[in-house]
N, C-alpha and C positions, 0 to 999 in steps of 0.2 A: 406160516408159509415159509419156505424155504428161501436163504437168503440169498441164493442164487439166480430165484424168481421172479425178484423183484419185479415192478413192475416198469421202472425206469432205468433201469439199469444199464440199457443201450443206448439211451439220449443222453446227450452230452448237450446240456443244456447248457450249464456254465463256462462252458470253450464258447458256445454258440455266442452266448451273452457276452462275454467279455471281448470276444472280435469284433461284434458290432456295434458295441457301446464307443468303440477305440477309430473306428472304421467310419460309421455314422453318423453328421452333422444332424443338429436339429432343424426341423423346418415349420415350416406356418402350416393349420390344419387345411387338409384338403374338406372336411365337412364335418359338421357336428350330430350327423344324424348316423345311425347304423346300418351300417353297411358289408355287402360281401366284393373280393376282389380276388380276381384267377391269382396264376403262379405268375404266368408271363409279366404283368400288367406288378403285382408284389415287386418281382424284382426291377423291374423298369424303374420304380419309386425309389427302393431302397437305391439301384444306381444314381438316382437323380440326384439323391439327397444325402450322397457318401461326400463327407468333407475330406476322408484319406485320396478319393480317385480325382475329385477336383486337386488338391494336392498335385497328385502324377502326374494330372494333367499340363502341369506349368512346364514340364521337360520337355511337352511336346512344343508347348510356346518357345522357347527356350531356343530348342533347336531350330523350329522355324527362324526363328529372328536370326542365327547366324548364317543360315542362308541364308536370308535376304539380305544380310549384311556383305557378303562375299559373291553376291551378285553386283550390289552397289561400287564395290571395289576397284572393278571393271572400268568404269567410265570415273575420271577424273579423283582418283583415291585421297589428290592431297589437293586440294584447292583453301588455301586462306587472305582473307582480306582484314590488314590494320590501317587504324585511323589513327590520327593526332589532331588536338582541337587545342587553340589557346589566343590569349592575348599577344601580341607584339608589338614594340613603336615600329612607326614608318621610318625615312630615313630622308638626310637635306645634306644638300654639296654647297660649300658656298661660292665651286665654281658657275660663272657661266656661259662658258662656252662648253658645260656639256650638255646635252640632252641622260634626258631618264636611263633611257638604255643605254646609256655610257656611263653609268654613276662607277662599272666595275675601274675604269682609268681613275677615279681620285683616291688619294693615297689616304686625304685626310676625310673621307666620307664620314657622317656622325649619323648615331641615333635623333629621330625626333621626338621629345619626350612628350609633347603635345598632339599627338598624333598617333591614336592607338585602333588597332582594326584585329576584325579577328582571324588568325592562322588554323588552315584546313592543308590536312595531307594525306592519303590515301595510296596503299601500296598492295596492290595482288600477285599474287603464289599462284601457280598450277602445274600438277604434273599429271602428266595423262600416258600410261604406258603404251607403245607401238608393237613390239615383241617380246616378247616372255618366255618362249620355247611353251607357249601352252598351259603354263603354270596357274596363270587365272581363273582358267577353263575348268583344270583340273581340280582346282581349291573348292569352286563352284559345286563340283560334283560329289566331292568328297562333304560337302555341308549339306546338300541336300542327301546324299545316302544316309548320313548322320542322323538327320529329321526322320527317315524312315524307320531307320531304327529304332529312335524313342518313340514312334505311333506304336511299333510290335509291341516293344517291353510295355507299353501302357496295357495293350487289348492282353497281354498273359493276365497281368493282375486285375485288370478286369471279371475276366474270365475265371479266374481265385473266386471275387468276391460273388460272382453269378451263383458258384454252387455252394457259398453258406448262406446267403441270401435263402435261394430252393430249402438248404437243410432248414433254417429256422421256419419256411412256410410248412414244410411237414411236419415238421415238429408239433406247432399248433394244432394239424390235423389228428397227429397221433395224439394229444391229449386229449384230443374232442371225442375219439372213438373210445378212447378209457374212459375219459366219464360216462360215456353210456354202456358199457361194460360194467362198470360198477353200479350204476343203477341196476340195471337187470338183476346183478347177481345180490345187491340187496334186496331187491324184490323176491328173488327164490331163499334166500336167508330168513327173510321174515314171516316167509310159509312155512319153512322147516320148523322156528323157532315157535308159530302158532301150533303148532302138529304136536311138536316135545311138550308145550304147554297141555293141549289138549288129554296127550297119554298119562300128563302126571296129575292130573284132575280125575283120571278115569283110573288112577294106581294098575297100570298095563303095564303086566312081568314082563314085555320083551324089552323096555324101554331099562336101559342100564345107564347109573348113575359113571359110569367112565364116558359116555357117548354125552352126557351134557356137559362133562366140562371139558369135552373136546371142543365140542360147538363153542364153548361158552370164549375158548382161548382163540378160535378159531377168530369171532366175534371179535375179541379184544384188536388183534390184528390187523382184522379189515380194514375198522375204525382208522389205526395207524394209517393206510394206505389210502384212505378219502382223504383224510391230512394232509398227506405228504401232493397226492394230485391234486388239492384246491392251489397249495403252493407253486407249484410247477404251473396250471395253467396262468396265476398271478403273475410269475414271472414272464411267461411267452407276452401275455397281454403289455405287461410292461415295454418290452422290447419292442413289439408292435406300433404301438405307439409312438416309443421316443422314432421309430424309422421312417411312417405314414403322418405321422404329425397331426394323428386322428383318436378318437374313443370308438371304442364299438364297432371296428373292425374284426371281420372272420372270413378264413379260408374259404374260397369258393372251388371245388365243391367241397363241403367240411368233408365229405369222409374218406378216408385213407386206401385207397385202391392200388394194386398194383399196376406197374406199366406193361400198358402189352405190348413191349419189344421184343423180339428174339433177337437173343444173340448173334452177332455174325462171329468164320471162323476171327483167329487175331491177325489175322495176316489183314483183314481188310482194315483194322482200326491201324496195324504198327502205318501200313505203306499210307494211309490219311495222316496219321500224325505228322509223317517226315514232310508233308508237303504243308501242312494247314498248321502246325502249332505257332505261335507268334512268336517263341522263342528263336524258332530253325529262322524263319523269316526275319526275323532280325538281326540274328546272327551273321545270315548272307546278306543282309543289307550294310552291316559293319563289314564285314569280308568286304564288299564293293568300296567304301568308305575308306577304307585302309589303305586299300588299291590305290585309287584317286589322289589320296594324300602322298602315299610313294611318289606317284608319277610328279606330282606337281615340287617334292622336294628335292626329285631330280632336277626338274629343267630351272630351279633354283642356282646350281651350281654353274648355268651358263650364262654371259652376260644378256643384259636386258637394254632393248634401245626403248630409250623412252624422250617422250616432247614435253621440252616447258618453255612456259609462258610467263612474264613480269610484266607490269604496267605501275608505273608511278605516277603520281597527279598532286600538286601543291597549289594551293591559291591563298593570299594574300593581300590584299588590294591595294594598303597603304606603302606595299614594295614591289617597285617596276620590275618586269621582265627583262634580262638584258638578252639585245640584238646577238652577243659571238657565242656562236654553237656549246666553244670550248668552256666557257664562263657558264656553271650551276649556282642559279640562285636557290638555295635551298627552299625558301617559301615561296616562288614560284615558278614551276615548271611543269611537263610535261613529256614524259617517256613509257618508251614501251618496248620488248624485246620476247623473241622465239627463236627455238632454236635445238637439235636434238643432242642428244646426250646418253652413254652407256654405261652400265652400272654396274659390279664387278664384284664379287663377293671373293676376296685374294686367300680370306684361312682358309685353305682349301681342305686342312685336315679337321676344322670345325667342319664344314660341308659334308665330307663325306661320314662323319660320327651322324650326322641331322641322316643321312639317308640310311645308313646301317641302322638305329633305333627306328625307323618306319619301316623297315622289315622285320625289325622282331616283333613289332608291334603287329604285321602283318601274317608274323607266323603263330603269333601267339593266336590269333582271330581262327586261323584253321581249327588248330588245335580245341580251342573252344568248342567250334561246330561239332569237331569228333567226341569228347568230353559231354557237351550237351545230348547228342544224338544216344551216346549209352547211356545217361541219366533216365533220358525218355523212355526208353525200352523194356529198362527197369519198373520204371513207374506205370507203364501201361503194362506189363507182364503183371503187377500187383493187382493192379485195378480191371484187369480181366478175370483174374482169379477170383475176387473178392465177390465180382458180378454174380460168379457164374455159381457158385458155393450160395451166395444169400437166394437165389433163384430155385438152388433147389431147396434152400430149407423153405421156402414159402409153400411147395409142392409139397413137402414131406410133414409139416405142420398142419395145412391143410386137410391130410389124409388122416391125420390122428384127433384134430377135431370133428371130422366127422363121427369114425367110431368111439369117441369119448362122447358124443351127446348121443346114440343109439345107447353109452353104459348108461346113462342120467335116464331115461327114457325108460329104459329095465327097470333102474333100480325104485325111480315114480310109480311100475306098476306092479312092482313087489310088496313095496313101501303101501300103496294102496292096497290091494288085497288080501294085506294084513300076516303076509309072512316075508316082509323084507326088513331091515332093520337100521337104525338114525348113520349109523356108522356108515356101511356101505354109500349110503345115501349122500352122506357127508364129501366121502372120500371121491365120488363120482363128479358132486357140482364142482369141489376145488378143481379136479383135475382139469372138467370144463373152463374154470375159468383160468385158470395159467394158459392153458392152450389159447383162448380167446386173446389174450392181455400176448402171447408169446408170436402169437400170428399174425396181430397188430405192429407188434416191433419187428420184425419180420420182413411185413413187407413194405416200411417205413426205410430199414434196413436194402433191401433190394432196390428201391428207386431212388434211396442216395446215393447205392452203389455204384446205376446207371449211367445219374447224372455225370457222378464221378472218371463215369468212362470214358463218355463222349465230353469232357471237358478233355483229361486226358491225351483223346485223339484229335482234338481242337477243332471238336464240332462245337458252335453255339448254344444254348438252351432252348431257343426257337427253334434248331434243324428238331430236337429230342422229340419235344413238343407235337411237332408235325407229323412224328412218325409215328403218332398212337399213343403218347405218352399221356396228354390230357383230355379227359371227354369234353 
């Protein structure tokens, strides 16, 4: 057979396997008994159980949590409270004519080395912003645009992994239709092969020794090609496996059909893309994001009134209070102070470099959009092409395996009524069965295509689905 025929030639089974081997966490079995499982409900699993998208996942944590940090911000951004805790002696005047609260008049005051209690002090901080020119607000916003963005960039690569996911489910399907492709056509092998037996028991002059060692090479080959498909289904099963965390799982429905979409013209996929791809959507979520952070490094550059708060607190027991305001007993008292205050940021030419790099960062974001938008265009110009080109070789394979089993059909009743001959014969079922093995990759080929399009256009695999994709 011709080694352009092969019969897998078009599955790319070791990209398939190595993305998802890389891609793929292992997980606990879902059942030990055998089982069939649609596309939809396939990849749902394989999503469940991708350790790279729990990965991506974490950015979208990530960024949540800085908003919600820059909401917090808002209300009392710097509040701290320190303590001090110790031993200390008390203290003895050997006057007396004073009392306790007067102990600050003796000159010659002493420690009480007999007399030890324990020293408590407690000191709060708070600053609570009043006006900002807005900056808070805007910080706020620009952290939540932020989060939106990392939900986009997650659902793209998502969206990646939705249609190899799909390609490894048809994958499996297209090995399952080969295998009984090559059943069959071993079954028509092993008639032809009883018949050649038969003529050369009966020494039948039409039967020519070049038509047996055709067949005989033909045979050799085949054999190769059951080889080569026990391996290939080996591996899909493997993979299956390491992804459903199961045995004896198979495609539901096994066999390999095409999708009955039609095509729209491309103008309906490009104007869905621009609106639906999670790239564009994030993109203009960063554009908003940028925004926000401009604004808010502006009203940075103008002073900020803001309120604080102090409160101190000492206790002591074995050392009096004293009665004059002006007199701080350090281990025992009691204060507290508010009061407002404006805060000024004076390098004014550091300030204005802070706002010029948030607008290049600003212009940079457009330019992405624009940059993105012709990336896309490109990309869905491919992948309508590709669609529309494997759609029709599914049509035009179609029409040549019909009239190739009308030749097989001739040449069985030539062959039977004893004027047709092994060669013809030969040459007939091969051709059938490339065609069969051709139209299988085919249209294996067309509904990866599809998938590939309406990913493309950033449609879901469930929108595909629904429009006729799966019975």
């Amino acid at each position: 057979m011709n080694q352009d025929n092969r019969l897998y030639s078009m599955i790319h089974f070791r990209s398939i396997a190595c993305t998802l081997f890389l891609a793929v966490c292992m997980a606990q079995p879902i059942s030990g008994q055998e089982m069939q499982i649609p596309l939809l409900e396939f990849v749902e699993k394989g999503l469940e159980r991708s350790g790279q998208l729990s990965y991506e996942s974490r950015q979208i944590d990530l960024a949540r949590n800085r908003a919600d940090q820059a909401r917090e911000s808002r209300v009392l951004p710097s509040i701290q409270l320190n303590t001090n805790h110790g031993l200390v002696p008390g203290v003895v005047s050997q006057r007396s004519d004073l009392t306790e609260n007067q102990y600050y008049l003796d000159p010659n005051l002493e420690n009480d080395w007999e007399n030890w209690a324990i020293f408590t002090r407690a000191e709060l901080e708070a600053v609570q912003p009043v006006y900002a020119w807005g900056a808070l607000q805007k910080a706020v916003q620009a952290a939540e645009a932020g989060a939106v963005a990392a939900e986009q960039e997650f659902l793209a690569k998502r969206s990646g992994m939705e249609v190899r996911l799909a390609e490894l489910f048809m994958s499996y399907q297209l090995v399952l239709e080969l295998e009984a492709i090559l059943a069959d056509a071993q079954e028509t092998l092993d008639q032809v092969s009883d018949q050649i037996q038969e003529m050369r028991e009966e020494e039948n002059p039409d039967l020519a020794e070049k038509d047996v060692f055709q067949f005989e090479i033909f045979q050799s080959e085949f054999k190769v090609q059951q080889v080569e498909l026990r391996e290939r289904m080996a591996q899909v099963q493997r993979i299956w496996e390491h992804i459903l965390g199961a045995k004896g799982v198979r495609p539901d429905p096994m066999a390999l059909e095409p999708m009955d979409v039609e095509l729209a013209p491309f103008d309906h996929y490009q104007s869905r893309a621009m609106v639906q791809r999670p790239e564009i959507q994030g993109v203009r979520a960063g554009q908003e994001a940028m925004q926000h952070a401009l604004d808010a490094t502006q009203a940075r550059q103008y002073p900020m009134l803001y309120l604080g708060m102090t409160a101190s607190f000492a206790n002591t027991p074995n050392r009096p209070r004293q009665s004059n305001p002006f007199i701080i007993n350090n281990t025992n008292f009691l204060s507290g102070a508010i009061g407002f205050g404006i805060r000024q940021n004076l390098n004014f030419g550091q300030s204005n470099n802070q706002v010029e790099r948030q607008r290049i960062e600003s212009r940079r974001m457009d330019d992405l959009e624009e940059a993105l938008s012709e990336g896309i265009l490109l990309e869905l110009s491919e992948r309508y092409m590709d669609a529309s080109v494997a759609r029709q070789k599914v049509a035009s394979v179609e029409e040549a395996l019909g009239t190739t089993r009308n030749w097989v059909r001739h040449e069985q009743l030539n062959y039977d009524y004893g004027f047709g001959n092994v060669e013809d014969l030969l040459e007939a079922v091969k051709k059938e069965l490339e065609l069969r093995v051709e139209l299988k990759q085919n249209v294996f080929e067309w509904n990866k295509r599809l998938i590939e399009l309406y990913s493309a256009s950033g449609e879901p695999l469930h929108v595909l689905m629904g429009n006729g994709g799966e019975e």
